[in-house]
C-alpha positions in Angstrom: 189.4 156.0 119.5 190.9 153.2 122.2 187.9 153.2 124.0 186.0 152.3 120.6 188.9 150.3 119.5 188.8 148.0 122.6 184.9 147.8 122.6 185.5 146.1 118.9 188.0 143.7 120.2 185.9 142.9 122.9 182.9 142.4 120.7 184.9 140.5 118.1 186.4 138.8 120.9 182.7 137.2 121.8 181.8 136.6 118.2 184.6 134.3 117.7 184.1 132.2 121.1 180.2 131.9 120.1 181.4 130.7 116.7 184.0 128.3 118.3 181.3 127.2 120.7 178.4 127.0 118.2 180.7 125.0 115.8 181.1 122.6 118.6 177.8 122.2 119.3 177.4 121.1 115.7 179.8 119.0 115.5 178.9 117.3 118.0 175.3 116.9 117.4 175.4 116.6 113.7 175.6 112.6 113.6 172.3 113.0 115.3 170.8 113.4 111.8 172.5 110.0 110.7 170.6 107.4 109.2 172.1 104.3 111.1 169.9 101.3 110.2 172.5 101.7 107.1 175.6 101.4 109.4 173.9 98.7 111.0 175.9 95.9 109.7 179.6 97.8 109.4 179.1 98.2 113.4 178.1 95.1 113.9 181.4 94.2 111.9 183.5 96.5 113.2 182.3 95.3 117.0 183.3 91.5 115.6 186.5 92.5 114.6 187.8 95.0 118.2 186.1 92.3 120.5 186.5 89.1 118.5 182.1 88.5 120.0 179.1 89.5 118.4 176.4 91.7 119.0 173.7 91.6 116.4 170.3 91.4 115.9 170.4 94.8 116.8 167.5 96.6 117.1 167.6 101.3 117.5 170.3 103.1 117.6 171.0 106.8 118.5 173.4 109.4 119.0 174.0 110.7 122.1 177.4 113.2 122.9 177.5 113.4 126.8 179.6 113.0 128.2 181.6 111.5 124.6 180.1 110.8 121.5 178.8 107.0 121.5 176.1 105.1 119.7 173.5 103.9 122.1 172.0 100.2 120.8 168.9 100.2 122.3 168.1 96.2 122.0 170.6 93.7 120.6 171.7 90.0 121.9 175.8 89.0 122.5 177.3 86.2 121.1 180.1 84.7 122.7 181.0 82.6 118.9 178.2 80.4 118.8 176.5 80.9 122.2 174.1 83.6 123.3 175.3 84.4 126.5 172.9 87.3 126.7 170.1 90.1 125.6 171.6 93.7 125.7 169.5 97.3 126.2 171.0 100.8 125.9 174.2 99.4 125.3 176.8 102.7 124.8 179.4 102.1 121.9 182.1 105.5 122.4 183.3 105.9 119.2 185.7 108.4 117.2 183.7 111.3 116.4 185.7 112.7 113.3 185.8 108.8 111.9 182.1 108.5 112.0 182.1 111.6 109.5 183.2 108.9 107.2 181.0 106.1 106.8 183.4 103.9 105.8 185.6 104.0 108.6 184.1 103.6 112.3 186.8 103.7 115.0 185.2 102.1 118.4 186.8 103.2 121.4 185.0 101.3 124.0 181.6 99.3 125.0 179.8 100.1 127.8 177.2 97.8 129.1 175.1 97.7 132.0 172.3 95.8 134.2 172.2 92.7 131.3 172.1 88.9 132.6 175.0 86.5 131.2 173.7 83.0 131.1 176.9 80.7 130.8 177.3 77.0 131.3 180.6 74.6 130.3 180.2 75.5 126.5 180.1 79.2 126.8 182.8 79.5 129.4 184.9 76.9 128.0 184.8 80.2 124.8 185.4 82.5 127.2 188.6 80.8 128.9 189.6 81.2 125.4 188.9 84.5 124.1 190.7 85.5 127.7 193.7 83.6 126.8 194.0 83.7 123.0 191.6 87.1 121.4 192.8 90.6 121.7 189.9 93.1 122.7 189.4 96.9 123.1 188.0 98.2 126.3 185.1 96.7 127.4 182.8 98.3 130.9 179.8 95.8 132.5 178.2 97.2 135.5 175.6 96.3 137.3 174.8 93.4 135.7 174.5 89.4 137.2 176.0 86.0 136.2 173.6 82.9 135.7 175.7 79.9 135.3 173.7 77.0 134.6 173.9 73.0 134.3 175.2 71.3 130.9 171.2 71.1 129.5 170.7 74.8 130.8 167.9 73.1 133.1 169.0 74.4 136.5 171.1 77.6 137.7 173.7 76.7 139.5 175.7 79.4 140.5 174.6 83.5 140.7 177.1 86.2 140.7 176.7 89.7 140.7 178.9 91.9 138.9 179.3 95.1 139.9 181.6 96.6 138.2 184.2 94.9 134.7 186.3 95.8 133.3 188.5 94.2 130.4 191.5 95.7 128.2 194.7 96.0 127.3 196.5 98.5 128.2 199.5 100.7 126.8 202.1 98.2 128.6 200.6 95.7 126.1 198.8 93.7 128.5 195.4 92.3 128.5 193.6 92.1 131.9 190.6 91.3 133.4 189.5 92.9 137.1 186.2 92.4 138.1 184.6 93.6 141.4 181.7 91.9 142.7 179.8 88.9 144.8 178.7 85.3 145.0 177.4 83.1 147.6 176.7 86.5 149.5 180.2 87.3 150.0 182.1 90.3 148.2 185.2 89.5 145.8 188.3 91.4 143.9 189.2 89.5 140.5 192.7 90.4 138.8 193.9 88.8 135.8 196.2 89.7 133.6 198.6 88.8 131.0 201.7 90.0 129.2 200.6 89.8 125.2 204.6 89.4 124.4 204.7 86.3 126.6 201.8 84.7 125.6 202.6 81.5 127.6 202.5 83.3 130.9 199.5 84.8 133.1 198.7 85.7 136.6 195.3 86.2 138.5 194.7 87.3 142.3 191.5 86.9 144.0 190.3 88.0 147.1 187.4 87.5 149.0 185.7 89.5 152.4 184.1 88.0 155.1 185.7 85.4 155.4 188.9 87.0 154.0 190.8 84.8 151.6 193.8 85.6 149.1 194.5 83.4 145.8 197.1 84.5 143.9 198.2 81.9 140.8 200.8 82.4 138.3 200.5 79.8 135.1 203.0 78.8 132.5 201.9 76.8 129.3 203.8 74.7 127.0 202.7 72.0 124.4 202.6 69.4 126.5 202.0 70.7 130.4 201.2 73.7 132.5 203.2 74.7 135.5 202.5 76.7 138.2 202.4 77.9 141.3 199.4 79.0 143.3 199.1 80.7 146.9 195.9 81.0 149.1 196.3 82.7 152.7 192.7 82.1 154.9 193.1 84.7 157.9 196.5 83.7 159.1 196.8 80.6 157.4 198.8 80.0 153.9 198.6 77.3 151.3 201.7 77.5 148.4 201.3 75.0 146.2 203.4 74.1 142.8 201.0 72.5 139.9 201.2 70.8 136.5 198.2 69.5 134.6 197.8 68.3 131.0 194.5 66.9 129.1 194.8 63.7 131.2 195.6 64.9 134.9 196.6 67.5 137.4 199.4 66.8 139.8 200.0 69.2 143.3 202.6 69.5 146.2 203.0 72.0 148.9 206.0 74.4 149.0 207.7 75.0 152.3 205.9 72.1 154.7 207.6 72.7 157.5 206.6 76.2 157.8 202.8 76.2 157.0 199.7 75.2 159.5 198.6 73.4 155.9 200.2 71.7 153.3 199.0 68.7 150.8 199.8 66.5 147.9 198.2 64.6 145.5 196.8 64.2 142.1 193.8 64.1 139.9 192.9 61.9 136.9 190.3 63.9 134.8 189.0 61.0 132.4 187.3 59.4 134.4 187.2 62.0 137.6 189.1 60.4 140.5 191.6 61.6 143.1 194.7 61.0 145.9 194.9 63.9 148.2 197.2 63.5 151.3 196.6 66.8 153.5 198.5 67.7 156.8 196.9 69.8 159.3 199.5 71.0 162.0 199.5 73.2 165.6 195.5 72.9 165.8 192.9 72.0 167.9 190.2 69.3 168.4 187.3 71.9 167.0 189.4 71.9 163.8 188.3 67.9 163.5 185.0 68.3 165.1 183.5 71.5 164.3 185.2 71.7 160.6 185.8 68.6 159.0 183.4 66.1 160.9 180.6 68.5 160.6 181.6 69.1 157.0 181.1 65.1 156.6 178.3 64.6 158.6 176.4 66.9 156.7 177.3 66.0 152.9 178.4 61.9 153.6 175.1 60.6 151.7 175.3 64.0 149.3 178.1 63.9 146.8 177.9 64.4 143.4 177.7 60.8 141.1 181.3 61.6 139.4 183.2 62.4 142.3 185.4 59.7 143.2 188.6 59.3 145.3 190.5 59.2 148.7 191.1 61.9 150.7 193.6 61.0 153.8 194.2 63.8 156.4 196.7 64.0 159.4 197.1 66.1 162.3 200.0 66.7 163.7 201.1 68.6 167.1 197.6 68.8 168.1 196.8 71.7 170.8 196.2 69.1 173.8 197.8 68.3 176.9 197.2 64.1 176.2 196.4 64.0 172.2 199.4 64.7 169.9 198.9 63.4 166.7 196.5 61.5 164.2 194.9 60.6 160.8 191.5 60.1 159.1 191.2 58.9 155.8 187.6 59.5 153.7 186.8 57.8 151.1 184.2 59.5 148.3 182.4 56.8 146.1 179.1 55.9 145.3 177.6 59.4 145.8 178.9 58.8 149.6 181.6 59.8 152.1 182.8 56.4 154.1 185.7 56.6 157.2 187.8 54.4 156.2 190.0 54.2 159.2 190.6 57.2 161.9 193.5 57.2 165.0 194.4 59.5 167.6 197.2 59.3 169.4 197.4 59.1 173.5 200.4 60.3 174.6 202.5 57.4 176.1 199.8 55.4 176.7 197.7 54.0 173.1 195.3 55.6 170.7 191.7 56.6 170.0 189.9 55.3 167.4 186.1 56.6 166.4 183.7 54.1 165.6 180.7 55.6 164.7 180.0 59.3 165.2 176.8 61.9 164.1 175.3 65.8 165.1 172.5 66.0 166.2 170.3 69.5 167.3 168.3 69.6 170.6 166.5 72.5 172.2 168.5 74.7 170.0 171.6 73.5 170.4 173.9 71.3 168.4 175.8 68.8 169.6 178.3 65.6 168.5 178.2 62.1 169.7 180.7 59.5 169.2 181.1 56.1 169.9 185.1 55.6 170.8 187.2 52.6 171.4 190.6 53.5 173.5 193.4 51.0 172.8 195.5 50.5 175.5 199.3 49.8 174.5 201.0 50.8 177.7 199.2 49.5 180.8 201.9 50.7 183.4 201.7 54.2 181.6 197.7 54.4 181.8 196.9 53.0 185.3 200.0 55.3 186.9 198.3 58.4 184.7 194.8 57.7 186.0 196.3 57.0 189.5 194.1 53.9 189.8 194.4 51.7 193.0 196.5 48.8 192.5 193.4 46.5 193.7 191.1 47.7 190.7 194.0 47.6 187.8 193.0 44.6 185.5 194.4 42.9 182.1 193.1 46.0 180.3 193.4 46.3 176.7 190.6 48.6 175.2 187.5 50.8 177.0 184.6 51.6 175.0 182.2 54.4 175.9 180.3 57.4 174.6 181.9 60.5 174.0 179.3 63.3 173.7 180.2 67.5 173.4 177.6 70.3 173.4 179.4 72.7 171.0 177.4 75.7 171.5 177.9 75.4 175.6 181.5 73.2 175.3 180.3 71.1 177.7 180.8 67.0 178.0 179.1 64.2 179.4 180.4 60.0 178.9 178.2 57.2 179.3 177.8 52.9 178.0 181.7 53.0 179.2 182.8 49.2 178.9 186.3 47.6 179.4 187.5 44.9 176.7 184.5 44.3 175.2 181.7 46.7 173.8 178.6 47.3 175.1 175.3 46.0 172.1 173.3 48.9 171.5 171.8 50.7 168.8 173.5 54.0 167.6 171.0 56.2 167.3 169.5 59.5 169.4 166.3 57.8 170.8 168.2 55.1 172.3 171.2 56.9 173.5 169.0 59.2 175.3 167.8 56.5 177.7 171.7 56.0 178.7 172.9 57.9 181.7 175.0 60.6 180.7 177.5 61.9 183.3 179.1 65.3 182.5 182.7 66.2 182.9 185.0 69.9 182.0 188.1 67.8 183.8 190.7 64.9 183.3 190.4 64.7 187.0 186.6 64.1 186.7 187.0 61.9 183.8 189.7 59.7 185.7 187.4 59.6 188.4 184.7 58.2 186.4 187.2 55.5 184.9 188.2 54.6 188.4 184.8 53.8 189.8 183.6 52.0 186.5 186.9 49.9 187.5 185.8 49.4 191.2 182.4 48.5 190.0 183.3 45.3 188.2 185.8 44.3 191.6 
């Protein structure tokens, strides 16, 4: 009788895990049967009203319950209000099984989209910047997918970035955020945003970049009539912390702790029309800082600036790496879809200043090298002729020396020629002519205040 007895539990046992399971699988697979051309609109609504965007003109939609029940929208199109921003396929809608029992009530959980194009330009992400700030949302995935951001008439693309992976909610500590992982320009980035819903005036965002690794982290706080905050970018081992404030009309910036950074800058921006005053200090650095970086940057975008960007931008070093050079300036000014030097000054330690009166790159044979013309103002005489150790019967009434500065900066290697005292050699500037010039190379101040020396003898 047990032995029978426990073959009946076990056998009732099975029964009621097969019915369990069975009852599952209908559950489960029962909205399959659903006539959803019906519900067409109320999702559509119901989408409107968890995402505050549309996406209509929908076109299929199925069942599917792996790995959770969720409506798969075969073709639709998103709205962003207005805007199309982009055409959707097999977009996944997880919704709330036991609601969708009852028509009238579908509860959406989340929206998963993958490999779509967003085409944005200033009107579209001008909405979005708002629905991030303002709208409330339910969780929403994008993988896979690419950005198109494209010129005010939505003629040209001009920036491409792959998304990866996004993903945007708010979360059970009631706040909304925004972390994207993907690329642009080539180079991989991390995007955080996020924002406290029950201090709506405050938000936070870090970015990073790899290769070349870069941190931005900002913190914003709005009022009526300005926004304040602070922002700090680190590049390698250098850091930026600025404090900001803009309103409708202009943005206003200063660095925090000057002393202490390689970098720090001022200044301000007028929006209406564009035009800026940026003062930037660049300290402890090298001469390829101003050669390779920012000279190179100029040479190669001077007659290549956009039509609305206008302004001055005035840059000084300061405790520059060199045994003779300490400190100096150069101030660019951006107008007319050009880059001008306005004025440029090095300073010679106890002795004058450098100034740079014309300057280009230029590649040869694979290599790429800079050329200057300089003019050497002499201030202290005494100082320069007992430096250069020149013989008392050469020393003259010496007040500037031109010459031609010019530095392979794939090989680091140097060579002067046209060197003139007091007044400047005629010539053209330009690579043909310079050419036929001798060019005498030099890795040495004792080389180069040899070279001085003799140029003195020479005119004795």
């Amino acid at each position: 009788m047990r032995k029978i007895f426990r073959k009946f539990n076990s056998f009732e046992a099975i029964i009621i895990v097969f019915s369990i399971f069975f009852s599952i699988i209908i559950i489960l697979s029962a909205p399959a049967l659903f006539n959803y051309k019906k519900l067409q609109s109320k999702i559509e609504n119901q989408i409107e009203s968890n995402y505050k965007f549309k996406i209509n003109k929908i076109n299929g939609i199925k069942y599917r319950f792996f790995p959770s029940p969720h409506l798969l929208i075969e073709n639709s199109k998103l709205y962003l209000i207005k805007n199309e921003i982009s055409e959707l396929t097999n977009t996944k809608v997880y919704i709330s099984l036991f609601r969708l029992y009852n028509f009238k009530d579908i509860k959406i959980k989340k929206i998963f989209i993958e490999k779509a194009n967003f085409n944005l330009n200033k009107s579209s992400f001008k909405s979005f910047l708002n629905h991030l700030n303002n709208e409330t949302i339910k969780k929403l995935i994008i993988k896979k997918s690419k950005i198109f951001y494209k010129d005010e008439n939505n003629d040209e693309v001009i920036l491409i970035s792959n998304l990866n992976q996004l993903n945007y909610f708010i979360n059970k500590n009631n706040q909304k955020k925004l972390n994207i992982k993907g690329d642009v320009f080539d180079t991989k980035f991390n995007f955080l945003w996020t924002k406290v819903l029950s201090n709506n005036n405050q938000s936070e965002f870090e970015l990073k970049f790899r290769d070349p690794t870069i941190l931005i982290q900002n913190k914003i706080t709005k009022d009526k009539t300005e926004n304040n905050g602070t922002i700090k970018i680190k590049f390698i081992d250098n850091k930026i912390n600025l404090n900001y404030s803009y309103n409708q009309d202009a943005i206003k910036f200063n660095s925090i702790d000057k002393n202490y950074n390689k970098y720090s800058t001022e200044g301000n921006l007028t929006l209406k029309p564009f035009f800026f005053n940026i003062s930037t200090k660049i300290d402890n650095h090298n001469l390829d800082v101003l050669i390779k970086t920012i000279l190179f940057n100029y040479f190669n975008y001077r007659n290549n600036v956009h039509k609305n960007i206008n302004g001055n931008l005035n840059l000084k070093f300061s405790n520059i790496q060199n045994a003779y050079l300490n400190e100096g300036y150069l101030n660019l000014v951006f107008e007319n879809e050009k880059i001008l030097i306005k004025n440029n000054n090095l300073n010679v330690r106890k002795i004058g200043s450098i100034k740079m009166l014309r300057s280009m790159f230029y590649e040869e044979k694979g290599n790429l090298s800079f050329i200057t013309e300089l003019q050497i103002i002499i201030e202290n005489r005494e100082e320069f002729y007992r430096r250069f150790s020149t013989p008392i019967k050469n020393r003259i009434d010496l007040e500037n020396i031109f010459l031609i500065l010019e530095q392979d900066l794939d090989n680091n290697k140097f060579t002067i020629s046209n060197i003139s005292f007091n007044k400047k050699n005629d010539f053209n500037f330009n690579i043909k002519e310079l050419n036929l010039v001798e060019k005498i190379p030099f890795d040495n101040f004792q080389k180069l205040r040899n070279l001085i020396n003799n140029k003195l003898d020479e005119i004795n």
